[in-house]
MOPAC internal coordinates of N, CA, C and O (Angstrom, degrees):
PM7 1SCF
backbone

  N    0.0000 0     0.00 0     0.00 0    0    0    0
  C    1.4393 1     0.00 0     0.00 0    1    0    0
  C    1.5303 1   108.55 1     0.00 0    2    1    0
  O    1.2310 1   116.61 1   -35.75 1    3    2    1
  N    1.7115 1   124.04 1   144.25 1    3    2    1
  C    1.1858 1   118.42 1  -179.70 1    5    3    2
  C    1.4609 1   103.24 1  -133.50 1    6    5    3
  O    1.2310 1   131.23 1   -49.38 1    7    6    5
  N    1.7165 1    95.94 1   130.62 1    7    6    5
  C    1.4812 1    93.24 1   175.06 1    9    7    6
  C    1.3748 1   121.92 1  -136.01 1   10    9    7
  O    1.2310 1   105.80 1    23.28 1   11   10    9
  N    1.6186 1   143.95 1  -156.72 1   11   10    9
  C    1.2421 1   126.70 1  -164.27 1   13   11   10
  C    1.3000 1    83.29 1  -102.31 1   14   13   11
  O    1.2310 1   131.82 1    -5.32 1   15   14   13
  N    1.9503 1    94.78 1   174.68 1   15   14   13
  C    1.2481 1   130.30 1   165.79 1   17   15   14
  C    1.1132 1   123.31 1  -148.19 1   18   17   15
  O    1.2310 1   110.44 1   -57.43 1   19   18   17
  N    1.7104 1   135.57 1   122.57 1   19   18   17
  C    1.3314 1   125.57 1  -148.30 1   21   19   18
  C    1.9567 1    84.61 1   -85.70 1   22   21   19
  O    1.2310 1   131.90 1   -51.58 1   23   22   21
  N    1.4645 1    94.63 1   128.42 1   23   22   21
  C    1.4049 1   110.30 1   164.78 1   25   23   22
  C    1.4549 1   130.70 1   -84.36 1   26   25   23
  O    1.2310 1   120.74 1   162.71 1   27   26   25
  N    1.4913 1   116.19 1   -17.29 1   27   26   25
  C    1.4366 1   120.96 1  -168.38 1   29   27   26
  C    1.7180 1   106.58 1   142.21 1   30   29   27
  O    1.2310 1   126.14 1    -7.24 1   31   30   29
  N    1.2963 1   105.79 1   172.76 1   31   30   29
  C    1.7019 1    97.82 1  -172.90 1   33   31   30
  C    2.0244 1    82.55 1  -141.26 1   34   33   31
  O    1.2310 1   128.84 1   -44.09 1   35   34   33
  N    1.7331 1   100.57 1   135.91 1   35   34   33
  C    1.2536 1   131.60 1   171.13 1   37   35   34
  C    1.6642 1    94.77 1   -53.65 1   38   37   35
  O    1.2310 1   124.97 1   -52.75 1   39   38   37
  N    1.5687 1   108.06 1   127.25 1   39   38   37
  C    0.8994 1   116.02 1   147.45 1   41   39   38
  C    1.7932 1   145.85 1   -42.94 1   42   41   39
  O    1.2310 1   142.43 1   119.67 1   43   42   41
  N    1.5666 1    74.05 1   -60.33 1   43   42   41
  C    1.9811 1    90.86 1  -175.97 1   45   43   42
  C    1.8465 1    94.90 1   -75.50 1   46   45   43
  O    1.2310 1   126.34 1   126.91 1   47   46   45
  N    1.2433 1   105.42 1   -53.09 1   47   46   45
  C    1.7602 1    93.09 1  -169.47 1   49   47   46
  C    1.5164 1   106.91 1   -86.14 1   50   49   47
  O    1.2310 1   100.93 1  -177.25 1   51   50   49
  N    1.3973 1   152.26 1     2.75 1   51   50   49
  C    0.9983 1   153.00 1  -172.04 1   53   51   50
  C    2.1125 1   109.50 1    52.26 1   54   53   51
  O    1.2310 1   134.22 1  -168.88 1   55   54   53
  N    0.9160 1    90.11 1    11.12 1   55   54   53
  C    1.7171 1   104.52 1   169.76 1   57   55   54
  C    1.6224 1   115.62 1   -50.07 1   58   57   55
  O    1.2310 1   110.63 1   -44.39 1   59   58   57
  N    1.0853 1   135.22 1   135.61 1   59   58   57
  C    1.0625 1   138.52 1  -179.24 1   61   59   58
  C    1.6260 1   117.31 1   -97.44 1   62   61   59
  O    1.2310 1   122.40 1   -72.48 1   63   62   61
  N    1.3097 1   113.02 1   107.52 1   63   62   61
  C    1.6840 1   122.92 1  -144.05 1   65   63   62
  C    1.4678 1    88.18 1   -89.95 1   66   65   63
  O    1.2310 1   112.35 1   -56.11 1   67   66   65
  N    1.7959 1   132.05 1   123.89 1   67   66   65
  C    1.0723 1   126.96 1   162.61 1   69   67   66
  C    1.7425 1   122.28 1  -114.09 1   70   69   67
  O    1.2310 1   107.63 1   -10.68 1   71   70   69
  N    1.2345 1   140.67 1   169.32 1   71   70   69
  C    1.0356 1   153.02 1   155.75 1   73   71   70
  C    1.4248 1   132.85 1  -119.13 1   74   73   71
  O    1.2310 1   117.68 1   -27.39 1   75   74   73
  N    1.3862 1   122.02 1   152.61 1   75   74   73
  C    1.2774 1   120.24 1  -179.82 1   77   75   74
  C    1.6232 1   133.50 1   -90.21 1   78   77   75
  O    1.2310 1    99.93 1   -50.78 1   79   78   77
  N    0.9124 1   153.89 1   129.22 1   79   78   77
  C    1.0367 1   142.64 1   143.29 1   81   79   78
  C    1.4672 1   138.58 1  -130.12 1   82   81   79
  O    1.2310 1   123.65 1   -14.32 1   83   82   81
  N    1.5966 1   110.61 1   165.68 1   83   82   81
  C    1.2292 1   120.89 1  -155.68 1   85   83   82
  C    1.5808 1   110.98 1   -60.23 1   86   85   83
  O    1.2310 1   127.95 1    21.70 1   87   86   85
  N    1.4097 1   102.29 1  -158.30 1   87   86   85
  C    1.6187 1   124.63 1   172.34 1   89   87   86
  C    1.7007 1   113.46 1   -65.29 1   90   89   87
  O    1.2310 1   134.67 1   146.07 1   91   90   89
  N    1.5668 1    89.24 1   -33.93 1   91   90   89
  C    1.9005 1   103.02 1  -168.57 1   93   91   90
  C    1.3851 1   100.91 1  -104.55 1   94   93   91
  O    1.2310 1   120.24 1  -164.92 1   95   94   93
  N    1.5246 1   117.14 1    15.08 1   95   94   93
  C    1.6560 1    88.71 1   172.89 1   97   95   94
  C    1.4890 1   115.04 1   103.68 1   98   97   95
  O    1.2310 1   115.37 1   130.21 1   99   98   97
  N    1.3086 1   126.39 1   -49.79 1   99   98   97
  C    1.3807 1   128.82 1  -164.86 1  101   99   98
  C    1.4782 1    92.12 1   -86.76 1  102  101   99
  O    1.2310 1   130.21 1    -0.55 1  103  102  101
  N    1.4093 1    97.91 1   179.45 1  103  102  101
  C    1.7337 1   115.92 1  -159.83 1  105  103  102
  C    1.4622 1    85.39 1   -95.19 1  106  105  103
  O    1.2310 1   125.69 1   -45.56 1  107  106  105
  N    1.8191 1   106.68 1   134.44 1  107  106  105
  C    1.0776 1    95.57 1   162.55 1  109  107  106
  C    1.6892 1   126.36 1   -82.90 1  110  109  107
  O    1.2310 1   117.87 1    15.03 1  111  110  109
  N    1.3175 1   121.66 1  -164.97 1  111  110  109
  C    1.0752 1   131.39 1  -169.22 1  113  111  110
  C    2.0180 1    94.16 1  -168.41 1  114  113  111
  O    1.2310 1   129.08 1   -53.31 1  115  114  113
  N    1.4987 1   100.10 1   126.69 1  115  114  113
  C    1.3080 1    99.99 1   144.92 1  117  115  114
  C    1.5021 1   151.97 1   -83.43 1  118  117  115
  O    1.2310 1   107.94 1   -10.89 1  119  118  117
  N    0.9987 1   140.12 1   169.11 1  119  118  117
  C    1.5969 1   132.02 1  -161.08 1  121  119  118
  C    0.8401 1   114.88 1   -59.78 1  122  121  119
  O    1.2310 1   119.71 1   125.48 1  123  122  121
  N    2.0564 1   118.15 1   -54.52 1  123  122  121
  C    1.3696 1   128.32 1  -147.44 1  125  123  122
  C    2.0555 1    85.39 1   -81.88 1  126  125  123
  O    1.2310 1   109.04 1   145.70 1  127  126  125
  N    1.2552 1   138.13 1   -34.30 1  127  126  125
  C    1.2531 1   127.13 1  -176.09 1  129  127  126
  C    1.4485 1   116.62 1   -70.91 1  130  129  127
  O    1.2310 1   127.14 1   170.89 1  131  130  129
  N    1.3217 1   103.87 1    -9.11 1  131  130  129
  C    1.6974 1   115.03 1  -161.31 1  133  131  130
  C    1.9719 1    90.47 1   -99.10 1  134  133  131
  O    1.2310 1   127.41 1   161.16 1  135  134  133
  N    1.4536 1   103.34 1   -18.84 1  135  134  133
  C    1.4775 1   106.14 1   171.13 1  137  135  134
  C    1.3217 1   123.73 1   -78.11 1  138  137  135
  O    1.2310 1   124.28 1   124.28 1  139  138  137
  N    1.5105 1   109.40 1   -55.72 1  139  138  137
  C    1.2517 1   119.81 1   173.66 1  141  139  138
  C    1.3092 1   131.91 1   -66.25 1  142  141  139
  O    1.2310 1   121.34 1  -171.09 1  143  142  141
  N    1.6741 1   115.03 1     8.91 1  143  142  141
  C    1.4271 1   121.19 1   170.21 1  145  143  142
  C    1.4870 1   115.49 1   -88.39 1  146  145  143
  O    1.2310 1   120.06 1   164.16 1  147  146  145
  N    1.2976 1   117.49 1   -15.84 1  147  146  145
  C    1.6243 1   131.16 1  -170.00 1  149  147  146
  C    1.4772 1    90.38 1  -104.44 1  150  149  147
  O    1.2310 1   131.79 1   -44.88 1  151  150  149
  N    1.7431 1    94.84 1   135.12 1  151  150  149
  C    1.4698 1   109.11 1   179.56 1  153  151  150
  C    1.1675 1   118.45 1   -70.95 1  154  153  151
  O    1.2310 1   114.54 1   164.68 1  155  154  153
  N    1.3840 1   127.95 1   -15.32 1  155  154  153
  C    1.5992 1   116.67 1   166.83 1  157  155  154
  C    1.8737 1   133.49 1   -88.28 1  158  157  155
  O    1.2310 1   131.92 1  -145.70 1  159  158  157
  N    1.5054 1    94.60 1    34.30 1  159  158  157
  C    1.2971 1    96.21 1  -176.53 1  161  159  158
  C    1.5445 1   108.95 1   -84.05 1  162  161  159
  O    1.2310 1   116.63 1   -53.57 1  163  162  161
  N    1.0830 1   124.01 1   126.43 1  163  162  161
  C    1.3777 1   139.29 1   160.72 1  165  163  162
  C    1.5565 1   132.85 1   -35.37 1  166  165  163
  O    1.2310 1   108.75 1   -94.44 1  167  166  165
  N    1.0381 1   138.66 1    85.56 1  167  166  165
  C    1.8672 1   146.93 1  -162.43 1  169  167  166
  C    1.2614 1    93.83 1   -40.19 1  170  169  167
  O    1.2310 1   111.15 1   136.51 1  171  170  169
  N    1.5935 1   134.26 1   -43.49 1  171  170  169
  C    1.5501 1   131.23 1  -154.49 1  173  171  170
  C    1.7278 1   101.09 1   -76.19 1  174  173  171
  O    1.2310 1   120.82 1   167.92 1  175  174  173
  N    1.4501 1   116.03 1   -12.08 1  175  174  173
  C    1.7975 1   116.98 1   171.82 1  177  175  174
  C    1.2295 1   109.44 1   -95.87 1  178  177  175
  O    1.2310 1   116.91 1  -176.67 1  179  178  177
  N    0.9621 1   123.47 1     3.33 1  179  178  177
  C    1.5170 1   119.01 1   179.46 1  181  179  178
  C    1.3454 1   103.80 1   -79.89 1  182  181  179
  O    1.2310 1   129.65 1   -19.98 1  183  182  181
  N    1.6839 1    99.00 1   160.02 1  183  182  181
  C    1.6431 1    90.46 1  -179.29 1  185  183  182
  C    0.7898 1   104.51 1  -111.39 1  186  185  183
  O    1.2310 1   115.23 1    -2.47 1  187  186  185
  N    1.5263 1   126.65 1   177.53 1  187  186  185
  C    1.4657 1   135.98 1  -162.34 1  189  187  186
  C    1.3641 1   117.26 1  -123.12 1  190  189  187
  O    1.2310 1   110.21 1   -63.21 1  191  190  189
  N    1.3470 1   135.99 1   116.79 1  191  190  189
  C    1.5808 1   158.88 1  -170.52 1  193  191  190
  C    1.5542 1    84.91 1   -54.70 1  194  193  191
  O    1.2310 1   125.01 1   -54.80 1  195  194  193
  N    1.8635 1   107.99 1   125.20 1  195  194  193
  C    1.6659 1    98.80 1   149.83 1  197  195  194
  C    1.5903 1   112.22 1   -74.87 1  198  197  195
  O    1.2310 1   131.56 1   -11.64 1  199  198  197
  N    0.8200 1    95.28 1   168.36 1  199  198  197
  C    1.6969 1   117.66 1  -161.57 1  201  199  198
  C    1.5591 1   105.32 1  -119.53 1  202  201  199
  O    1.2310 1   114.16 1   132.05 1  203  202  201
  N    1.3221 1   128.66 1   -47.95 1  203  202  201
  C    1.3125 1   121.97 1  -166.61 1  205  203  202
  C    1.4671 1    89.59 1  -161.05 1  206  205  203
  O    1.2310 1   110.07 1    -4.04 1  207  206  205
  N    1.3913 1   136.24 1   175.96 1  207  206  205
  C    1.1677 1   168.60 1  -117.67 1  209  207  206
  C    1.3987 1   138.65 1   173.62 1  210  209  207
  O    1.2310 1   120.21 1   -82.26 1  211  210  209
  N    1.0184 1   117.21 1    97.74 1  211  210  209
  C    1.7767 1   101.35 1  -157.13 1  213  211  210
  C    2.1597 1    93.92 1  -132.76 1  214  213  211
  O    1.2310 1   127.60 1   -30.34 1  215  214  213
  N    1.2898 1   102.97 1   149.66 1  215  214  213
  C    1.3471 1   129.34 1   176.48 1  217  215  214
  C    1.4239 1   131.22 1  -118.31 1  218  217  215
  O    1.2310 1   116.96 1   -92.02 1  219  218  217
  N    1.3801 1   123.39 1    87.98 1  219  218  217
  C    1.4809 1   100.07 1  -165.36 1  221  219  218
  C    1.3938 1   111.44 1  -132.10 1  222  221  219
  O    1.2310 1   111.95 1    -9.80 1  223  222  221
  N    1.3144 1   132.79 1   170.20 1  223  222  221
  C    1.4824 1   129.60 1  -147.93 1  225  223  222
  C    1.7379 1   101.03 1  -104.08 1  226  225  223
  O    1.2310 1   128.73 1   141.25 1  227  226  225
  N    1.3732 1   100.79 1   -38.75 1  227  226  225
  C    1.7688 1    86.22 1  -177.92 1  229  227  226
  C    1.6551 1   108.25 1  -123.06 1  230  229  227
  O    1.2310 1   128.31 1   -25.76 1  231  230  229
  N    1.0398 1   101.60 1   154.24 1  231  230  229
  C    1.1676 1   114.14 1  -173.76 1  233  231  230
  C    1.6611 1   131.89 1   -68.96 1  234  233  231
  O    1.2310 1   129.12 1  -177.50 1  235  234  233
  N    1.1336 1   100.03 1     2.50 1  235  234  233
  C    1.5178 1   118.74 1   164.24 1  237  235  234
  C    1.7756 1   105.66 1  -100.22 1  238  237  235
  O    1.2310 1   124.01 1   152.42 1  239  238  237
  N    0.8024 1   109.92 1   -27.58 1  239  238  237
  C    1.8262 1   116.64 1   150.62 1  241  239  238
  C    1.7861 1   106.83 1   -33.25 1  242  241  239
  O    1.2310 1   137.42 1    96.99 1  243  242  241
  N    1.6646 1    83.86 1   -83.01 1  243  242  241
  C    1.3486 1   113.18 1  -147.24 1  245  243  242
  C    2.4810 1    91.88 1   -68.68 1  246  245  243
  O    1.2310 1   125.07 1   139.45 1  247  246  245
  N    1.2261 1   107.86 1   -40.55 1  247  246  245
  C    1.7256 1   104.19 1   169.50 1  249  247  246
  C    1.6751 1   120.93 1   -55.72 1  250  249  247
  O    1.2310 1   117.10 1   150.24 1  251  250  249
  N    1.3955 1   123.13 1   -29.76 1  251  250  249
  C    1.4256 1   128.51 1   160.32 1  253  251  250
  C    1.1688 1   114.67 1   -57.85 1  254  253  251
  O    1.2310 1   111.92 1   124.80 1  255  254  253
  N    0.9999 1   132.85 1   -55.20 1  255  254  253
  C    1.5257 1   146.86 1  -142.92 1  257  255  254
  C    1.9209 1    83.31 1   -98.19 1  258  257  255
  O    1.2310 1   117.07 1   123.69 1  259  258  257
  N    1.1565 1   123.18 1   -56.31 1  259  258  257
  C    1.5825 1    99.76 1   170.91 1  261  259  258
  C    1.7566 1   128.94 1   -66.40 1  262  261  259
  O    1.2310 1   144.80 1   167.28 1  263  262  261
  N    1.0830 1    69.40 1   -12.72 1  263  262  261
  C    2.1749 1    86.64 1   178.09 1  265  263  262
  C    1.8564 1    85.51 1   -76.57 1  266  265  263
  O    1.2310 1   114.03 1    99.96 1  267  266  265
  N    1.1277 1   128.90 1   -80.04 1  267  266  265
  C    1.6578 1   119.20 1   159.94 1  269  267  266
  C    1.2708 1   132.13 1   -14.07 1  270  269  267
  O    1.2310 1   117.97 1   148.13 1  271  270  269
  N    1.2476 1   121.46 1   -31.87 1  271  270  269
  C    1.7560 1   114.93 1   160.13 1  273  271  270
  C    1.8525 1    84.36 1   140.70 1  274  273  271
  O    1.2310 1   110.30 1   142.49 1  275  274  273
  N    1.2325 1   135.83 1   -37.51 1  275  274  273
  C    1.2123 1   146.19 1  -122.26 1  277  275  274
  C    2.0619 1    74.00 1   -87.44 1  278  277  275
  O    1.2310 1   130.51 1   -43.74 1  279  278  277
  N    1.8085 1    97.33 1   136.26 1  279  278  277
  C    1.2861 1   108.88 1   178.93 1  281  279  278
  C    1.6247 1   110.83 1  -101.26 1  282  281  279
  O    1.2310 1   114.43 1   -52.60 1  283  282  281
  N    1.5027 1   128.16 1   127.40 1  283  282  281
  C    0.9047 1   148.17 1  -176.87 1  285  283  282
  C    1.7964 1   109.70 1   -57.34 1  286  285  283
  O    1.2310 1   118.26 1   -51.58 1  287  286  285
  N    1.4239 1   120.92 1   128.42 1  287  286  285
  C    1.6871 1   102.21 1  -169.76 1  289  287  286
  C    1.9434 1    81.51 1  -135.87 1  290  289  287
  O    1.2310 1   105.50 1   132.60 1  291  290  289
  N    1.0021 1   144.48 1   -47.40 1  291  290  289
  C    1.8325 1   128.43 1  -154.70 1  293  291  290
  C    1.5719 1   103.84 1  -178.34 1  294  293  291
  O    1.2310 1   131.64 1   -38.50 1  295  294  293
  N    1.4643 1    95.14 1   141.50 1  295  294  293
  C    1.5891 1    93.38 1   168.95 1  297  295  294
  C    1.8293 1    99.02 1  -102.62 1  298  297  295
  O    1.2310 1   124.31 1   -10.05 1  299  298  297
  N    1.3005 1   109.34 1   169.95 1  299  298  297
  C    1.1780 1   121.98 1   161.36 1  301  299  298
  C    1.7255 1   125.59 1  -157.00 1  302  301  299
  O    1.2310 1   128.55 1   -24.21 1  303  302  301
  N    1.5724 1   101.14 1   155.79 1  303  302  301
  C    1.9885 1    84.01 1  -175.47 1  305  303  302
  C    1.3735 1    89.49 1   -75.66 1  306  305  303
  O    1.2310 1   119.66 1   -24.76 1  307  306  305
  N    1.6036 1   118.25 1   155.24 1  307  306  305
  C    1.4397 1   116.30 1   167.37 1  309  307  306
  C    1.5415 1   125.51 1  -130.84 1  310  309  307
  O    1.2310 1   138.70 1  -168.58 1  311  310  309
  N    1.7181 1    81.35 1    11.42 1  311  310  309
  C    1.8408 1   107.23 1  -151.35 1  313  311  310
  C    1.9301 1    98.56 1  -131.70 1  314  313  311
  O    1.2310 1   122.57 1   -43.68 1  315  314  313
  N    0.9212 1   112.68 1   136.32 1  315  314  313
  C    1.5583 1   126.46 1   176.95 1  317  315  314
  C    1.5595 1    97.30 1   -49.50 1  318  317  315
  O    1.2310 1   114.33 1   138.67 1  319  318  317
  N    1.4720 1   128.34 1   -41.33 1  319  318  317
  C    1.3632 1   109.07 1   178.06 1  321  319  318
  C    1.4376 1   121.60 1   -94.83 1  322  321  319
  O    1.2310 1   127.50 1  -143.54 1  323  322  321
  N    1.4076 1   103.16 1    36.46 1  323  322  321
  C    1.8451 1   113.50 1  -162.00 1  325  323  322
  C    1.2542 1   125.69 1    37.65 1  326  325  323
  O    1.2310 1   121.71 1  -165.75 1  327  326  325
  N    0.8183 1   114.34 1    14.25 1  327  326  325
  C    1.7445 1   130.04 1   173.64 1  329  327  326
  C    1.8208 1    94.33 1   -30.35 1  330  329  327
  O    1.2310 1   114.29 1   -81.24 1  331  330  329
  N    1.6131 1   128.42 1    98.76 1  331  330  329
  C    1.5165 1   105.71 1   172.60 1  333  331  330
  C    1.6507 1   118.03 1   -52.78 1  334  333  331
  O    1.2310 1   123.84 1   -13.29 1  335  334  333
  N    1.2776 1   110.23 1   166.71 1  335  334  333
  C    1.4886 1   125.57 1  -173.01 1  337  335  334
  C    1.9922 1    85.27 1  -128.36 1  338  337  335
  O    1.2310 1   123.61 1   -55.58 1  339  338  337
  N    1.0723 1   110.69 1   124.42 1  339  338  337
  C    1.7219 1   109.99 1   156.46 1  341  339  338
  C    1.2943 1    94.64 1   -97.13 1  342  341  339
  O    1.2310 1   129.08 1   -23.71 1  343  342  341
  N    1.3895 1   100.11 1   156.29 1  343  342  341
  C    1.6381 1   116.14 1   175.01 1  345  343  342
  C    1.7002 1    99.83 1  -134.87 1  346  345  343
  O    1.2310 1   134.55 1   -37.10 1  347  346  345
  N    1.2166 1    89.46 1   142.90 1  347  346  345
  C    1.6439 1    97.35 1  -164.89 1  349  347  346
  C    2.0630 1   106.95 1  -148.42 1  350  349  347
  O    1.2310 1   128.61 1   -48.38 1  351  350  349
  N    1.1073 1   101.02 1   131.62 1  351  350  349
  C    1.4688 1    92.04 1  -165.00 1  353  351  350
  C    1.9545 1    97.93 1  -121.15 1  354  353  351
  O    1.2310 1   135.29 1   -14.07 1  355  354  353
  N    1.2510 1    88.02 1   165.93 1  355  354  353
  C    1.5920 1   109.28 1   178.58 1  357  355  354
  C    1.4529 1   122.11 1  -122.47 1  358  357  355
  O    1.2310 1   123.88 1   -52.63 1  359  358  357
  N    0.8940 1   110.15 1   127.37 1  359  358  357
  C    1.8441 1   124.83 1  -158.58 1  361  359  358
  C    1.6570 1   104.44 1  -114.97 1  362  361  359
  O    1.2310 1   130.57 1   -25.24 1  363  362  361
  N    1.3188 1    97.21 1   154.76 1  363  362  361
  C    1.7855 1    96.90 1   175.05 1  365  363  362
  C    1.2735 1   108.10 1   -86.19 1  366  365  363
  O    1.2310 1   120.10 1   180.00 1  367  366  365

């Protein structure tokens, strides 16, 4: 189980600075950061920042824009006549 720990409070914003830790006490840390500290990690695992965001109503919309690189993530109704919306995002 992981839970907080008050770490300190920001000066300038008066924010209350917390941290996590494990079952045993120590601070956690996740994997992918525990990867990217060792110099032989590989660029092709890294992940990639979305970049932009796009919403579109028909699906000949939304098949161009993946022919473009842009990765397909959920439709949803977004419209009183449920009209789906795909949402499709773009990564660096």
């Amino acid at each position: 189980m992981i839970s907080f720990e008050k770490a300190g409070e920001d000066n300038v914003s008066g924010k209350i600075l917390w941290r996590l830790i494990n079952e045993n006490g120590e601070i956690h840390t996740h994997r992918y950061t525990e990867g990217l500290k060792s110099e032989n990690v590989n660029p092709l695992f890294r992940r990639r920042k979305v970049v932009d965001i796009s919403t579109v109503t028909k699906i000949e919309e939304a098949k161009e824009l993946m022919k473009l690189g842009w990765e397909y993530k959920t439709v949803f109704p977004a419209t009183l006549e449920n009209i789906p919306h795909y949402v499709l995002v773009k990564r660096e």
